[in-house]
Every structure is written in structure tokens, then in C-alpha cells.
Phi, psi and omega in degrees: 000143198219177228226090186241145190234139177226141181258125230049055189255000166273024222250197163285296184290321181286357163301336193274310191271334170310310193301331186292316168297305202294325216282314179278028171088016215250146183257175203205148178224125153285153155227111200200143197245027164057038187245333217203320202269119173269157152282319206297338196306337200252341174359117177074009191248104184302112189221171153251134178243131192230131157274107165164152177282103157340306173287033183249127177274341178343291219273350208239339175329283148280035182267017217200014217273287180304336189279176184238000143192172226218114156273128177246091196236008181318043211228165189262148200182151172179225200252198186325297187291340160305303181320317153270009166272358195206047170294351173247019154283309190326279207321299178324287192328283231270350142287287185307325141318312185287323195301309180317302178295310184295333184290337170318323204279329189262235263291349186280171173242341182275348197273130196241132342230160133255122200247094142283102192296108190273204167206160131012276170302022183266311199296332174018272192248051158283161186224335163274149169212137349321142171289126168230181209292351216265331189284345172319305230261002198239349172253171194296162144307131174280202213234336186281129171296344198259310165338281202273024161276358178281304206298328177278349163300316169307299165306312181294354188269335177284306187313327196287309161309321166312310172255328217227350192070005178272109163287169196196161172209133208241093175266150170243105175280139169259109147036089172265147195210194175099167193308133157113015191229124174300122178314163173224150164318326198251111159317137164096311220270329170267218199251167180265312155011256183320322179293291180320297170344294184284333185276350173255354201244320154266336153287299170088028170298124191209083025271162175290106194293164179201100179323127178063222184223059196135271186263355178305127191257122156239188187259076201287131168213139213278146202282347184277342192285293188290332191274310187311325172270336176288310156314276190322319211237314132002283212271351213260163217282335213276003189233013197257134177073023154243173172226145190209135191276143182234114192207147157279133143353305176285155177242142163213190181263158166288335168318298189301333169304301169316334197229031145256323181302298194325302172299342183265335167211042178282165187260131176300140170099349192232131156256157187306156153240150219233137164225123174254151184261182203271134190261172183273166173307322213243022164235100168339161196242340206191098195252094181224122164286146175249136167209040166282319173333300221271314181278333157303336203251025130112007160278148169190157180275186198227333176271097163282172167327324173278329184274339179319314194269355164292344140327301185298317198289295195264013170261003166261343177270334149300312177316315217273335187309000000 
């Protein structure tokens, strides 16, 4: 049992990954300043819960003094259309979040890692595919802010090792899903999961709007899935000082993705129809993960795509009775 802080831990994934923990015996204190992260995600889950904002370095100083290791998931995120809407929040926010916790990290005496949540979206502008983890350092940068406040968290995490000895391990999740994360009014500001989810199932959108035209292939990987590789590969010694993508592997497009929500929760009697609209500048045609790393250390997911989204389906539809 270990003395662990997890930060966003009221968030969509990190509530996921608090349960995960608290499940191994673990005591755990969330930290989240309630902008994006609800409390009820943790309702009945024993934590010490502390509210507050991170970029305040004031307030972040000593917040680390007791734990033995610090999950970092705190970050400002959402779908496409966030990313462009509030790019020099991204960028500010979640640097200064970060800068703040390593420094935290280094002054605590007690803390043996920090487990930084990277993304996906560093990979942007990869040109191998499958991405593996090594080519982050050989492709251009990405071009989206919130990508590249990722890609500069990971350097800070090497420097913080580099310089101060703090050890760290760096997971990259793919377009993560799954119960707990809400559809939004506004395109774009969630995931596409939850958007399709609502424009077909509840909206009774016909034809089905569809952001570009399609074909962009992503990594759909379901969250209990991620969390079970981020915990597990988080303690293990074989993973300190590294970085490793936890991802499901198959891909498919979003066309194809739409015409899985459609068989699963579509109105009988209709076939789809598709009308696609002007896609954002930063969404990338081709998201594919290398995850043999992850899968040598005895990790691998479990969910395929279809039952994730019956899954997905009735725990949002259940929000909505």
C-alpha cells in the first residue's frame, strides 16, 4: 500500500484510474480544482479530496511532502473543437500545472515517481506507422497547442530527471472512452464517442453531421483498459524513467466508428445517412499506435470496440433518465 496523489483525479480518466487504485489497497488524496473534473465521479470512493488550483505555485509547494508517488493528470483537454477554442489557456494551464507538481516533486522527500500523462497527440505529425514510442523524438512537432503542451511536459520530465534525479514514467493514452465522460452541447468540446452517442441516439440527428470527411483513422481504447496499464506498468520497476503508449491497437475511421454507434443505438427502420461538414485545421488523418512496449511487460486490453460502446451507450443514457 502506497501513499499516492493523483491530480485531475475527479476528471474522466482520472476518476477511473482513482477507483483503480483505491481497488489495490491504496490510500490516495485527489487534487482538482472542479473546472472540468465533477466530485460525484468519486461518490463512495474513499480519498481525501483537496480543491485547488494548480497553477498557483503558492498553493502546490508542499503538496507532495507525504506521497511516494504523484499521478499526473490534471490538464486542461477535451475534443477538437476545444483545442481550438482556448488555445493559450491549453498552453498556459497545463505547463504551469506541470512545472509546479515537479517542482513539488523535487522538494518532497518521500516521493519515488512521477507518472506523467502524456498523449496521443505528440504523434501529430508522425510519418511511421504504427508510431512507436521513440519516433516522438525524430518527428516535427505537433502543430495543435494542447499536442505540443504535451510534448513539452515529457521534456520536462526528462530534464527534471536529468537534473534533480526524479524518477518518472511517461504513458501516452489513444482517444480514450468509455462510462463517465458526457456528451457536450457544442461539437468538438468532448470526444467524438459521446458526440456520436448523442447525435444519433438522442438527438435523432438525420442525416448524421460528421466533422471532415471520415476517414481520419484513430485508436479507439476503452478506459478501464487504460487504466488497468497505467496502475499496473505506474509501480513497475521495469518502467522507471520511460515512456510507453497504452493503447487498443485496432483502428478503424470515423466513418467506421459512426456505423458502429448506428447499429448500436440508431432508430430502426433508417439507414444511415452521413452529411459531412468543415472539419477543424489540428485534426490529424492518421493517429496509430505501436504498443509492443507495453505489451512485452505483460499488459494488453480487453474490450474490444463494440462491446466499449454498449457500455458507453448505456451509461449515458442511464445520465439522461
Amino acid at each position: 500500500m502506497a501513499n499516492i496523489v493523483v491530480t485531475g483525479g475527479a476528471g474522466f480518466i482520472g476518476s477511473i484510474i482513482v477507483k483503480e487504485l483505491v481497488s489495490k489497497g491504496h490510500s490516495v488524496t485527489v487534487l482538482d480544482n472542479l473546472s472540468k473534473g465533477k466530485s460525484k465521479n468519486l461518490d463512495g470512493v474513499p480519498v481525501t479530496f483537496v480543491q485547488v488550483d494548480l497553477c498557483d505555485a503558492e498553493k502546490t509547494r508542499d503538496i507532495l511532502d507525504s506521497a511516494e508517488y504523484c499521478f499526473h493528470f490534471a490538464a486542461k483537454i477535451g475534443g477538437i473543437g476545444y483545442f481550438h477554442k482556448y488555445p493559450a489557456e491549453i498552453l498556459r494551464d497545463n505547463t504551469l500545472m506541470l512545472s509546479n507538481m515537479l517542482d513539488a516533486a523535487v522538494a518532497s522527500k518521500s516521493l519515488a515517481r512521477f507518472v506523467y500523462i502524456s498523449s496521443s497527440m505528440v504523434f501529430e505529425n508522425a510519418t511511421r506507422f504504427p508510431s512507436r514510442e521513440e519516433d516522438v523524438l525524430s518527428s516535427p512537432p505537433p502543430f495543435s497547442h494542447y499536442g505540443f503542451s504535451k510534448l513539452v511536459g515529457e521534456y520536462y520530465c526528462r530534464a527534471y530527471h536529468e537534473q534533480y534525479g526524479l524518477g518518472y514514467t511517461i504513458f501516452r493514452p489513444f482517444n480514450a472512452y468509455g462510462p463517465g465522460e458526457i456528451p457536450e452541447d457544442e461539437v468538438g468540446i468532448a470526444h467524438v464517442i459521446p458526440d456520436f452517442i448523442k447525435k444519433v441516439a438522442f438527438d435523432r440527428q438525420y442525416p448524421v453531421e460528421v466533422l471532415g470527411d471520415g476517414s481520419q483513422v484513430r485508436a479507439y481504447t476503452y478506459v478501464e483498459d487504460l487504466a488497468r496499464g497505467i496502475v499496473s506498468l505506474g509501480f513497475d520497476r521495469r518502467t522507471l524513467n520511460g515512456d510507453y503508449n497504452i493503447a487498443n491497437p485496432n483502428t478503424f475511421t470515423v466513418q467506421e466508428l459512426l456505423e458502429r454507434v448506428w447499429r448500436l443505438c440508431g432508430p430502426t427502420g433508417k439507414v444511415l445517412a452521413v452529411r459531412n461538414v468543415k472539419g477543424f485545421r489540428d485534426d490529424v488523418k492518421r493517429r496509430v499506435p505501436s504498443v509492443d512496449k507495453a505489451l512485452a511487460l505483460g499488459w494488453k486490453p480487453s474490450v474490444d470496440l463494440d462491446e466499449g460502446l454498449k457500455r458507453t451507450f448505456e451509461w449515458i443514457a442511464a445520465q439522461r433518465r
